[in-house]
Structure formats: structure tokens, C-alpha cells
C-alpha positions in Angstrom: 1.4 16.4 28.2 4.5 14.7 28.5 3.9 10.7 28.1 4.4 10.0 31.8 3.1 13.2 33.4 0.1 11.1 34.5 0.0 7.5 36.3 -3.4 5.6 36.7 -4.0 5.7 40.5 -4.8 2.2 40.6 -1.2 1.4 39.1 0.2 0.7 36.1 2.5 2.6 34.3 0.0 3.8 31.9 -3.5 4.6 31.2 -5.2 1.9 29.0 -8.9 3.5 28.7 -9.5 6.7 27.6 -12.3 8.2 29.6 -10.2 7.6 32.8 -6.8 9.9 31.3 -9.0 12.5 30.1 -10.2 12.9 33.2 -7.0 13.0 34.6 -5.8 15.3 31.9 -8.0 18.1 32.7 -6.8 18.5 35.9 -3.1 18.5 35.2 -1.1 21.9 35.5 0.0 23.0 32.2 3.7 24.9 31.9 3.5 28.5 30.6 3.1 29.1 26.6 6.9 29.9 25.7 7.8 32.5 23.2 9.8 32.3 20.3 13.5 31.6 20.9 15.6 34.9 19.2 18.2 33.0 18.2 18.8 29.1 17.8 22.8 27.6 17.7 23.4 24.6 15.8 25.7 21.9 17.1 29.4 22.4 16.3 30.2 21.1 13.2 26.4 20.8 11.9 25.4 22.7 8.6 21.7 24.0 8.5 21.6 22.8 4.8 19.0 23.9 2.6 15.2 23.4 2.9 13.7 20.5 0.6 11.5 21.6 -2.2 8.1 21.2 -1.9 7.1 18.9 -4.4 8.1 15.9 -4.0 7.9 13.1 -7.1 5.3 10.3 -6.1 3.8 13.0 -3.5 0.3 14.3 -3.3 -0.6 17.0 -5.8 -2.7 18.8 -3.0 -0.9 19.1 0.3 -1.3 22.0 2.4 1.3 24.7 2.9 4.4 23.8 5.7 6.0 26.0 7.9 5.3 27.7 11.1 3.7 30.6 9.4 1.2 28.9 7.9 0.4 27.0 11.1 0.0 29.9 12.7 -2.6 31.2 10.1 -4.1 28.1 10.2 -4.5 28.7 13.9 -5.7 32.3 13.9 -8.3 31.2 11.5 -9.6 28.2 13.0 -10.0 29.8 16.4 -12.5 32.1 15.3 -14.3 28.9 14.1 -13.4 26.6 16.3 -17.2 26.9 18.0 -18.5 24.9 14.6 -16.7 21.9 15.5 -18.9 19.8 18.6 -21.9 20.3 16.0 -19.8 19.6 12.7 -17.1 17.7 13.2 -18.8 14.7 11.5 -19.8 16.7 8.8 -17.6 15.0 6.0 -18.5 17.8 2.8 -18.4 20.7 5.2 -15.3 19.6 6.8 -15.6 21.9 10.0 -12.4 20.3 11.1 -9.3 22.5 12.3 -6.7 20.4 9.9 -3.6 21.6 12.2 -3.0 17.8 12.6 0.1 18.2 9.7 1.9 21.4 11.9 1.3 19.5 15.0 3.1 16.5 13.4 5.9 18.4 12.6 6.3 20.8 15.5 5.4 23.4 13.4 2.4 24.3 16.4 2.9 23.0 19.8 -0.6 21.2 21.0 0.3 23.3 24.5 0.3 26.9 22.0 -3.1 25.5 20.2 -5.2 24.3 23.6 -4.6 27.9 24.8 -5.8 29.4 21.9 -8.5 27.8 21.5 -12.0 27.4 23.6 -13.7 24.1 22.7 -13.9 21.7 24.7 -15.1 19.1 22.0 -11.5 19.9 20.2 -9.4 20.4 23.2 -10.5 16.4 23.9 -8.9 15.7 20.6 -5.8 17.0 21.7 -6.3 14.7 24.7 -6.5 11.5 22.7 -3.0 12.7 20.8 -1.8 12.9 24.1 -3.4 9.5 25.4 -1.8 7.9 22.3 1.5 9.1 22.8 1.4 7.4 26.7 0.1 3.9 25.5 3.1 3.9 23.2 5.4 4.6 26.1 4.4 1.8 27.9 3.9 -0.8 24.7 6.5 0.3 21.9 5.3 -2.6 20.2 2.0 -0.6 19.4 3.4 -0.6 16.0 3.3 -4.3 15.5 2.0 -6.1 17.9 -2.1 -6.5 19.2 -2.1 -4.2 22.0 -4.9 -6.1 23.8 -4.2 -9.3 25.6 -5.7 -12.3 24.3 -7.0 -10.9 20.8 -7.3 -13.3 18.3 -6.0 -12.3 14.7 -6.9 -14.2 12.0 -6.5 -12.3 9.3 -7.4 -13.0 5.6 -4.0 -12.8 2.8 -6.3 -10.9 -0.2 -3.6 -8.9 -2.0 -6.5 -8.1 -4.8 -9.2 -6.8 -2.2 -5.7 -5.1 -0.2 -4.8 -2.9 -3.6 -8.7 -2.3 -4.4 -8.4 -0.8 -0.9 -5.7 1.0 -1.6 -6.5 2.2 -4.9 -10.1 3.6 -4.0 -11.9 1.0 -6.3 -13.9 -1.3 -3.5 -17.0 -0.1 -5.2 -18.3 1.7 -2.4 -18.7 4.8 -2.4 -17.5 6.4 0.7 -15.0 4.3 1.4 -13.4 5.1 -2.1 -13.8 8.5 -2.2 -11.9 8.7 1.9 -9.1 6.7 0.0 -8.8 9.1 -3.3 -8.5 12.0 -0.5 -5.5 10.2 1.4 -3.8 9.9 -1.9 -4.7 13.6 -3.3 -4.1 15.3 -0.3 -2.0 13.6 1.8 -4.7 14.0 4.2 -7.9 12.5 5.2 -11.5 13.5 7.1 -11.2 11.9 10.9 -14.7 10.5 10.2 -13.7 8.9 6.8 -10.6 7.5 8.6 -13.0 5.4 10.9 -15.1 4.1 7.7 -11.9 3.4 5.7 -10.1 1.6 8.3 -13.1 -0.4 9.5 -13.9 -1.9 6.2 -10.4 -3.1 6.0 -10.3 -4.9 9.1 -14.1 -5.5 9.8 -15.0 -5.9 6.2 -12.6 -7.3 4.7 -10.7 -8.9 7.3 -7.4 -7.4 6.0 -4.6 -7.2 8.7 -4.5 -3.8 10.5 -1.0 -3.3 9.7 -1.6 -3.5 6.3 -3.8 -0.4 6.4 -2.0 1.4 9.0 1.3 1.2 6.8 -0.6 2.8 3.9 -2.0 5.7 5.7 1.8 6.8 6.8 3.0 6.6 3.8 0.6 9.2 3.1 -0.7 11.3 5.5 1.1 14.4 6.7 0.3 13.8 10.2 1.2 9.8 10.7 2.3 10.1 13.8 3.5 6.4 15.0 1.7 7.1 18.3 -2.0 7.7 16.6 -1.8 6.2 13.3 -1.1 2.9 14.6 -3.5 3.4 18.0 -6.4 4.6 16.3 -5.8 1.6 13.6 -5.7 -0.9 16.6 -9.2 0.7 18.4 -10.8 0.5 15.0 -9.1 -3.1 14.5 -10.8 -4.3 17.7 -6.6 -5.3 19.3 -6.2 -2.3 20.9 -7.9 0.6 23.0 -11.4 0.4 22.2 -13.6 -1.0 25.5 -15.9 -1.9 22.7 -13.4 -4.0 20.4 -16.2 -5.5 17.9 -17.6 -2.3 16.9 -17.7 -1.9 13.4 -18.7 1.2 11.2 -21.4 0.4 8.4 -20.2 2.3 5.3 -23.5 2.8 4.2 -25.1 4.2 7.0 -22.5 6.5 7.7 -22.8 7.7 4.2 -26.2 8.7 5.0 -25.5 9.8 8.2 -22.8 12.1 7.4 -22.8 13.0 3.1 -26.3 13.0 3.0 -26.2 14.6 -0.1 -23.0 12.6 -1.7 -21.5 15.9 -1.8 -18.0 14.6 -0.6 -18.3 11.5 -2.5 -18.9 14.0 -5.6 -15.7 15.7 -4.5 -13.2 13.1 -4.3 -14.5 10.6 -7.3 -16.1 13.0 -9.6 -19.9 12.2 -9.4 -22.8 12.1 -7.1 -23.2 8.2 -5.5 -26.6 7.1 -7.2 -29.5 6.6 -4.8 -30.3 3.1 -3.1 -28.2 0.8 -1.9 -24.6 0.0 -2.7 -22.3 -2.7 -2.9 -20.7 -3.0 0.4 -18.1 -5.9 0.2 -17.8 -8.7 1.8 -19.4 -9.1 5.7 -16.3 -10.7 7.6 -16.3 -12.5 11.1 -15.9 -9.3 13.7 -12.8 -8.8 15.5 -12.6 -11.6 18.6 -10.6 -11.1 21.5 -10.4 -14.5 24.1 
């Protein structure tokens, strides 16, 4: 959905909640699925060039195939699948997730092409919030460096040491590590270890928001300025979220969703021991005035 297909009846040039545009979302008319053009002219004067390699120096070793192609395999595959995801989308070893987030990015899939192939509505929301972050960034372009609520207070700490242990994937706990070793290795990273990560940053740590959200573009495949830096500002508590001082316990959400430490064991090489961990230091929560 184009960013300003849909106005808040109420006024406003955007939606600012969620809930509300989803709403509004489902009922919208969608244009037809398009085929494939037969033949595309350049620009006069413009030369096609030559297709980068795929390894890049200072990449990830891991990264998933490009190209339309293997979006479209992608696709075909997680359709037949896509039934798994309301009941294990959260699941952080089984990762029952459709990972098309890297073709979307890059226009390699339209979100349009994958919401008609596709019958869940659990995913089809998350193509809803892609679309919801692309509005809020039409009507505040400062998404990117600016608090996106009015009236937050940021008082964030300077902790370059506890920033690059962050970073790094050596906080000491375990979750939040092995999320971080991911990014690095694959250039990718579990939604549900994205909301841990991010929240012991800001809500933990009390490490500016745009500290983190800089790191995860430089590495992710599927940093779109839109949702990198608005789901960074919900989790931060300055942007989106109705519910700006919610904060994600690492450990609990360890045992709630790697019961078994099997994608700890993945990403840092061994099972977490049992009992409790180290979890960092407990920060003020995120205010807003």
C-alpha cells in the first residue's frame, strides 16, 4: 500500500497507531498482481554494467541467495508452510518464519505478489506493519533521527564498552549474544531475537536507540529505513508503541521461546547452562513527559 493510500478519518496525514491502519488496511482495494515486463529499456545513454559478485569482503559468510529466482523459490516454498507461522512464529530454534524480508527489501518480490500468494492472516499482518512503517516515515522523515513521540525524554547513557560488547555478542547473556552472532553471520536476524536484542540496548543498558539501529543496517539484508528505525523506536519507548515502557526480559524470553537453548547452541556453540544468567545492568525504563 502506497504510503498515503490511507488517511486516519479523524485527520492527520498519517496513521500513528497500528491497530487503527490495519484495520483500515484490510479493507483497501488492492491493484491487480502484474506480470513480468518482456522486455525493460534503459535510459539513453545508461549502461547495464555488470552484476556485483557475491561476496563481499567484511560481509556475512552466510547470506541467503539474491535474485528474483530465489525469491520466488523462497515463496513457492513458504506458502505451503505458511499455516506454521500464527503457532511458531516465536519459535526462535525452529524458525517457522518466511525470511522473504531480504527479496522484499530489494524488490526482488513485491509484498502485493506475496499477500496473494499467501493465506495467513497472522503473516499477511506483518506485511501490514511494513506497510504502516513506510506511512509514519512519510509524514516524519526524521524517523531516522529524531524521537518520533512528542515529549519523550532521552537520556541516554555514553558506554562505548557496554555499546561494542553489544555489538560484539559478549554481554554475557545468552540470548541476547547468540541474536547478535546471527546478525553478524547471516546478515539476518529472528524477529523475536530482534525485540530481545534491541530492548536490552535501550531498556537494559540505556544505550541510545540510534546506536543500535545503525548497527542492524549495516548488517541486515532487509534494513529498510522505514522498519529498521520504526521498530527500533517502538522497542526504544520514542516512537509507535501505545505501551512506550515495555521492556523484554532476556531471560524469560529465553525460556519462553529456546526452551531447550537449542538456538543459543546454534549461534555460540554450546547449550546455555541451567539457572539463572547474568542479565546486565537494570536501567531506568524509557519515560515520555
Amino acid at each position: 500500500m502506497p504510503p498515503g493510500a490511507l488517511k486516519p478519518t479523524g485527520g492527520g496525514d498519517h496513521y500513528r497507531v497500528f491497530t487503527p491502519y490495519w484495520r483500515a488496511w484490510q479493507d483497501a482495494r488492492r491493484r491487480k498482481v502484474l506480470g513480468a515486463p518482456g522486455r525493460i529499456a534503459l535510459p539513453d545513454k545508461l549502461a547495464a554494467g555488470r552484476l556485483p559478485s557475491a561476496s563481499v569482503k567484511g560481509g556475512s559468510p552466510d547470506v541467503v541467495a539474491g535474485g528474483e529466482s530465489a525469491a520466488r523459490e523462497r515463496l513457492t516454498a513458504w506458502r505451503r508452510r505458511a499455516n506454521e507461522y500464527a503457532k511458531g512464529h516465536d519459535d526462535l530454534a525452529g524458525d517457522r518464519t518466511s525470511r522473504l524480508s531480504p527479496y522484499l527489501h530489494f524488490g526482488c518480490v513485491s509484498p502485493l505478489d506475496v499477500e496473494s500468494e499467501v493465506d495467513s492472516p497472522e503473516f499477511v499482518r506483518q506485511l501490514c506493519w511494513r506497510d504502516f512503517y513506510h506511512q509514519v516515515l512519510a509524514g516524519f522523515p526524521e524517523l531516522p533521527r529524531r524521537a518520533y513521540r512528542r515529549g519523550v525524554t532521552e537520556d541516554w547513557r555514553d558506554d562505548p564498552a557496554a555499546l561494542d560488547a553489544w555489538k560484539e555478542g559478549r554481554t554475557g547473556v545468552s540470548i541476547v549474544d547468540a541474536g547478535m552472532r546471527q546478525l553478524v553471520a547471516e546478515g539476518f536476524m529472528h524477529n523475536r531475537a530482534r525485540l530481545i536484542t534491541a530492548s536490552y540496548l535501550t531498556k537494559h543498558l540505556w544505550v541510545d536507540w540510534r546506536e543500535g539501529a545503525a548497527w542492524f543496517a549495516h548488517w541486515l539484508l532487509d534494513a529498510d529505513i522505514a522498519d529498521n528505525w520504526g521498530n527500533w523506536q517502538w522497542v526504544a519507548g520514542t516512537g509507535n508503541n501505545p505501551r512506550p515502557n515495555q521492556r523484554f526480559n532476556p531471560e524469560r524470553q529465553a525460556t519462553r521461546f529456546d526452551p531447550d537453548g537449542r538456538y543459543r547452541e546454534r549461534y555460540l556453540g554450546s547449550r546455555p547452562e541451567s539457572g539463572r544468567q547474568k542479565s546486565g545492568r537494570q536501567e531506568r525504563p524509557a519515560r515520555s513527559g
